[in-house]
N, C-alpha and C positions, 0 to 999 in steps of 0.2 A: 410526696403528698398526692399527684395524682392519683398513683398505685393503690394506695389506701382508699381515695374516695369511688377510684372503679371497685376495689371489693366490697366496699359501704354499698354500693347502689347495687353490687351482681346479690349480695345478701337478701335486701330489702326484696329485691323482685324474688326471691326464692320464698320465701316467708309469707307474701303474698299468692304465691303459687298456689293451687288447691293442691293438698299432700293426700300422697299414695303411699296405702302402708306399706312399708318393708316388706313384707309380707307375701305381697302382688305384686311381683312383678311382672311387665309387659308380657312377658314370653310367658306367665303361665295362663295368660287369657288367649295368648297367639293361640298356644294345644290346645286349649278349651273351645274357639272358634272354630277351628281347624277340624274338630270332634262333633260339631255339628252342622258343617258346612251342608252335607249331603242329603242330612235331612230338611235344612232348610230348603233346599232345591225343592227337593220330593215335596214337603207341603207347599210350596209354592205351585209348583202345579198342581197338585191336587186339587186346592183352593183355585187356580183358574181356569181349570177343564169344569167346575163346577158355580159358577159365578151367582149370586144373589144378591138381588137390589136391596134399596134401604128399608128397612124396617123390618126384611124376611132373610135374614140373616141364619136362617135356623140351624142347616148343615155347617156352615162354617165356624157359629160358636159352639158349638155341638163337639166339633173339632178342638177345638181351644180350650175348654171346658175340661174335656177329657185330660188331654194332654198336660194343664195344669194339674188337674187333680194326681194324675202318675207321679209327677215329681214332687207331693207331697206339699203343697202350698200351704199357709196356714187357713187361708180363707180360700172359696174360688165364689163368686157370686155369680148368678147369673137374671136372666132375665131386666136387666139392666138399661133401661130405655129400647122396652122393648126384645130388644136380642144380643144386647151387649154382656158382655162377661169382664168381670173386675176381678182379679187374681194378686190375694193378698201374700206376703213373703214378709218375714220378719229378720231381721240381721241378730245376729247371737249378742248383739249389746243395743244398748238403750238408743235413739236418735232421731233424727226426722224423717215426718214423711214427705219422701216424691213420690213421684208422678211418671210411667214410659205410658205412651198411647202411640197405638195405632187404630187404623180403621179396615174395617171388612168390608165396604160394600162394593157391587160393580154399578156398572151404568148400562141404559138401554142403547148399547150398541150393538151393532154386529160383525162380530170377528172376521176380517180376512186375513189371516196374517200368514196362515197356511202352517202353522205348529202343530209336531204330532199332538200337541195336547189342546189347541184349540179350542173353545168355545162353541158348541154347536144349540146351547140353552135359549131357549124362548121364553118367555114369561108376559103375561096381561100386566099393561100400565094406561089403566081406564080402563077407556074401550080398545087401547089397540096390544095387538100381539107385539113383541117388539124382542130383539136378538137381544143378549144379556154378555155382555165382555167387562172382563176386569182392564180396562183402558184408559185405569189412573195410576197401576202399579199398586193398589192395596193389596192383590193380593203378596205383594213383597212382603210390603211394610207388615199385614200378619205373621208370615209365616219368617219373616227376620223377628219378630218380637220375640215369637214363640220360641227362637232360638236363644233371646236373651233370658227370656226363663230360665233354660234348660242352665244356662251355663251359672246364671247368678242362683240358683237353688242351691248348686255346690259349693259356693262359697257364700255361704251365710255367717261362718267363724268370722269372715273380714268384712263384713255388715254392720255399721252401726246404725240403726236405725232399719227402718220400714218402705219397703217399694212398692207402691200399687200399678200392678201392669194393665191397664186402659183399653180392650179391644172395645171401639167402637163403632157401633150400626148407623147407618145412615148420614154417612160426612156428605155425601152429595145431595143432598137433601129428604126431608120423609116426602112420602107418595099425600098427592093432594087432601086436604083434611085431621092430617096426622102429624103429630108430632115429634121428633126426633134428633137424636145427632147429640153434641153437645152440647145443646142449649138442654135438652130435656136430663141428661144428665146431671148437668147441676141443678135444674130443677129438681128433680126429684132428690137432691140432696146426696148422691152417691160420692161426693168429695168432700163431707162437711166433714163438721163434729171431730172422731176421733180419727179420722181420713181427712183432714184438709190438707193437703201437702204445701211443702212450704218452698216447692219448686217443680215444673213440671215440661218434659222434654218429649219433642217429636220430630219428625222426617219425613218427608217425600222424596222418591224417587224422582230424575229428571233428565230431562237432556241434555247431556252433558260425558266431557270425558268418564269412562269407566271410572268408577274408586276416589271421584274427585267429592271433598266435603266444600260445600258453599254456604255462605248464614251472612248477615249481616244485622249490626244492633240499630235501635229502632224501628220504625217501618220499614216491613219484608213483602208485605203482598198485602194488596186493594182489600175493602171493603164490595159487599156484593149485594145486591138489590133484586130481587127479582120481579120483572115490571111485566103488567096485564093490560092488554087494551082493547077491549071491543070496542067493531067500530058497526054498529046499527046504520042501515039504508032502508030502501024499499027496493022490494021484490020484483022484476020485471022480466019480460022475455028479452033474449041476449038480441037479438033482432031489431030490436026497439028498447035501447037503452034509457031514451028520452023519457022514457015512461015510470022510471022507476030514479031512486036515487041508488048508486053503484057502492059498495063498502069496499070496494075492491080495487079501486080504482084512490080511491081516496085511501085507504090504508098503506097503497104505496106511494102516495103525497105524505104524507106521515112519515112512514120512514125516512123518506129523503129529509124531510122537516127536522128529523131527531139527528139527523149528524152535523148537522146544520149547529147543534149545542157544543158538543164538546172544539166543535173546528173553528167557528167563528165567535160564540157566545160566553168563552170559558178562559180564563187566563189559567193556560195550562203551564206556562212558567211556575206558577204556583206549586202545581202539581199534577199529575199526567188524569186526567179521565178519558173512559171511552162507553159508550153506549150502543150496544148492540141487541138485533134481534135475533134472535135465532128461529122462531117456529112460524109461523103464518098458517091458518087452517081458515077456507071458508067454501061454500057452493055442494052442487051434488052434478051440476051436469055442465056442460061443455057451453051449451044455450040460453042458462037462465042466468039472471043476475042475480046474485044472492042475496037476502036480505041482511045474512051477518059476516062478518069476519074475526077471528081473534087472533090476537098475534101475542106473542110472548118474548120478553129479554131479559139483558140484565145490564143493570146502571155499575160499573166500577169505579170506584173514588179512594182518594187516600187522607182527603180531608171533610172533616164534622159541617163544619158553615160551604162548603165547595158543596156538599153533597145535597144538602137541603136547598141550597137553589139549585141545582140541578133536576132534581125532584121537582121544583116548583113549575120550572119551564116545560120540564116533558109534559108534564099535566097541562097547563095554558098549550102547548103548539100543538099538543094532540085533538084539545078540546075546540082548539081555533079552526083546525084545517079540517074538521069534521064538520063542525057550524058549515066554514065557506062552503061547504059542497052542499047543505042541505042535512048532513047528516051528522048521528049522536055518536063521541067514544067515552064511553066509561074507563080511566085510566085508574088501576090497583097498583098502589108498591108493595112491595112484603121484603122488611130485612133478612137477609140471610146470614149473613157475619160481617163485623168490624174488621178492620184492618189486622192483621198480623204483625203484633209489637213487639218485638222480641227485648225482654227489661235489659237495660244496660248494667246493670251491677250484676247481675247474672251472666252475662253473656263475654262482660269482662274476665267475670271468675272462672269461666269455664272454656275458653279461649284457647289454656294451653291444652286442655285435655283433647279438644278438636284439633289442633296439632300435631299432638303425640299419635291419635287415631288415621289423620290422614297424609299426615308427614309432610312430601313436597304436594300433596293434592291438595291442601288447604288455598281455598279462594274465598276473599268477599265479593259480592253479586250486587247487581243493580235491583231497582225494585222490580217487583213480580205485577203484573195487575191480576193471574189469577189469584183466586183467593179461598179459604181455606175454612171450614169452622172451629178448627185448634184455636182461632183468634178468642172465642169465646171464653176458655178455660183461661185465657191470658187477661180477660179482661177483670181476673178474681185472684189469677195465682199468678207468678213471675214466670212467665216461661221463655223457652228457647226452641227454634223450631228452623231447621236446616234443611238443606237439599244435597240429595248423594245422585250423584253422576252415573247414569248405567247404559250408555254407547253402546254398540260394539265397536271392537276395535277401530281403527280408520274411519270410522261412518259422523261426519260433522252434524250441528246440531237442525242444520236446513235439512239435511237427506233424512235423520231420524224421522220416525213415525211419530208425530204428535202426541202429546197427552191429550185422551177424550176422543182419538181417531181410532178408525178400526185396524190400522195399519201399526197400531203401538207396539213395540217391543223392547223389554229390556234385555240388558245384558246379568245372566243370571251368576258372573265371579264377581259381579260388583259388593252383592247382594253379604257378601262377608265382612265387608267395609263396613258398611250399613248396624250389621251385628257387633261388630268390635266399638263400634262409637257411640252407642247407645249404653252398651255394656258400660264402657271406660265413663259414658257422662254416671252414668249411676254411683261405679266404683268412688269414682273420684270425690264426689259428691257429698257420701256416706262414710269416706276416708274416714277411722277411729283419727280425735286428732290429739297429739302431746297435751297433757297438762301441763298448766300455767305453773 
């Protein structure tokens, strides 16, 4: 009797399995990978010896555009919030539509990393000149999608259904005034109607062993906020501070004020928040006291009611410690994206294919507090949204170069892991299945 109920139960979980046609098997997407390894390399640096911020995407969908249209897409869209390109592909039989996204854009950093392909690109953000590095790995995740093109065009015969491949502009946010990324893509309705997909997958590169796949279901990474706070004084000679009220002085009473929230004011048992500044800009000379200061951050949370007192306090301890000195902050929040939820019945279903894809490199991860605008698209479609490991070899995740530092590097044999798992979540996905 046992023997029997272990076959009942090894049955049931196969049945459950998402099925892969006969048809495909693993080793003919290995060749297929294997066939555009090199070129994915090549656009990948292409795309990061040429880096462009969000919403001037121009060369690089420019690039994708192309290259879809070459292998014959049904659709290739462009102009797509902005500078995004949506690349339609139909499967030779009837089925649903998904969803692969990645993103194009760089950030205003400046490259040190010393690669012949380096980054040596400037570009205006406001008024300042600022280096331009691809220092979040988009330019991978393009030029990996752009390989999963290549390889799922070929096999459209074992397509049931429809893929819309997702390059999009501006994940790190659009340039002050404008709007962007994935919120303006569903705005402007590029996933409705007869594109809504009814499942939708993406990735980031990270720190992490080479070729290793990490995901985990429910909440994967923070919520993000982006926080503004001028803080108004009076103007004085630096000689005679007494004469003026200082913003600069008090802006950094402030900041101490604000960590003062998540470390003493927050039941972080709950759930982890952190609140940081990153920009501070105020003054023109060495002597004078400035009349303004502006400083810039971002509030990260993973809960709805955590986040909104959170919010409420930075606003009162901003607004408090500017009074005690005499002087005014005007505090701004601006959403940037919701947490990263990856659906549970999704990520159950698709489980073994991330398996089959990463073998023994299959990990579940802790939460992330960065955070992503994939969240967006998940807050409408079911999606799944993992991280691929790209080390080099021996180098732990302390010695790697950060994501968002100019010191970032990936390892570029990861970068075929990346292509195979994308491929397999689609393949598997779209699997024709037996009739009833």
């Amino acid at each position: 009797m046992r023997s029997i109920s272990l076959l009942a139960v090894a049955l049931s979980l196969f049945a459950a399995a998402p099925s892969v046609a006969a048809d495909t098997p693993d080793t003919d997407l290995d060749t297929r990978v294997a066939a555009v390894e090199k070129n994915v390399v090549a656009w990948r640096r292409d795309i990061h010896q040429h880096p462009e911020l969000g919403n001037r995407e121009v060369r690089t969908s420019a690039l994708v555009a192309a290259h879809l249209r070459k292998l014959k897409f049904d659709e290739v869209r462009t102009g797509v919030a902005h500078t995004g390109v949506i690349g339609v592909l139909r499967g030779s039989r009837p089925g649903p539509v998904i969803a692969l996204r990645a993103d194009m854009d760089a950030l205003p950093v400046t490259e040190r990393t010393g690669l012949p392909f380096a980054s040596t690109v400037k570009a205006k953000r406001g008024e300042e000149t600022v280096g331009v590095m691809h220092a979040c790995g988009h330019d991978a995740h393009t030029a990996m999608l752009m390989g999963v093109a290549e390889i799922l065009s070929g096999m459209r015969d074992r397509i049931a259904g429809t893929i819309l491949f997702v390059f999009q502009p501006a994940e790190e946010g659009a340039p002050p005034g404008e709007e962007g990324g994935a919120a303006l893509i569903l705005k402007e309705g590029a996933l409705s109607g007869a594109y809504t997909p009814e499942a939708i997958f993406g990735q980031h590169v990270w720190p992490g062993e080479a070729g290793t796949i990490s995901y985990r279901a429910r909440g994967t990474m923070a919520s993000a906020d982006r926080l503004t706070i001028k803080v108004t004084g009076k103007q004085a000679h630096g000689a005679q501070p007494w004469h003026g009220i200082d913003p600069v002085v008090t802006s950094a009473q402030i900041i101490t004020a604000l960590q003062m929230i998540p470390a003493r004011q927050i039941n972080v048992t709950t759930a982890p928040a952190v609140i940081t500044i990153g920009r501070i800009q105020g003054g023109t000379a060495s002597n004078i006291v400035p009349e303004t200061v502006e400083m810039e951050g971002t509030i990260r949370t993973f809960d709805a009611a955590m986040r909104t007192d959170i919010i409420d306090r930075v606003k009162r301890t901003a607004t408090d410690v500017a009074a005690a000195a005499g002087a005014r902050a005007d505090v701004d929040v601006q959403s940037y994206a919701p947490p990263v939820y990856n659906d549970v019945a999704l990520t159950e279903r698709m489980e073994p294919t991330l398996r089959r894809a990463a073998g023994d490199g299959l990990r579940t991860m802790e939460l992330v507090m960065g955070s992503e605008d994939f969240a967006h698209y998940q807050s409408r479609i079911p999606g799944l949204f993992f991280f691929l490991g790209v080390n080099a070899p021996g180098v732990g995740n302390v010695a790697a170069g950060d994501l968002h530092s100019p010191d970032f590097m990936l390892n570029e044999d990861a970068m075929k892991v990346g292509v195979r798992t994308m491929a397999m979540l689609a393949l598997d996905y779209l699997a024709p299945r037996a009739a009833n």
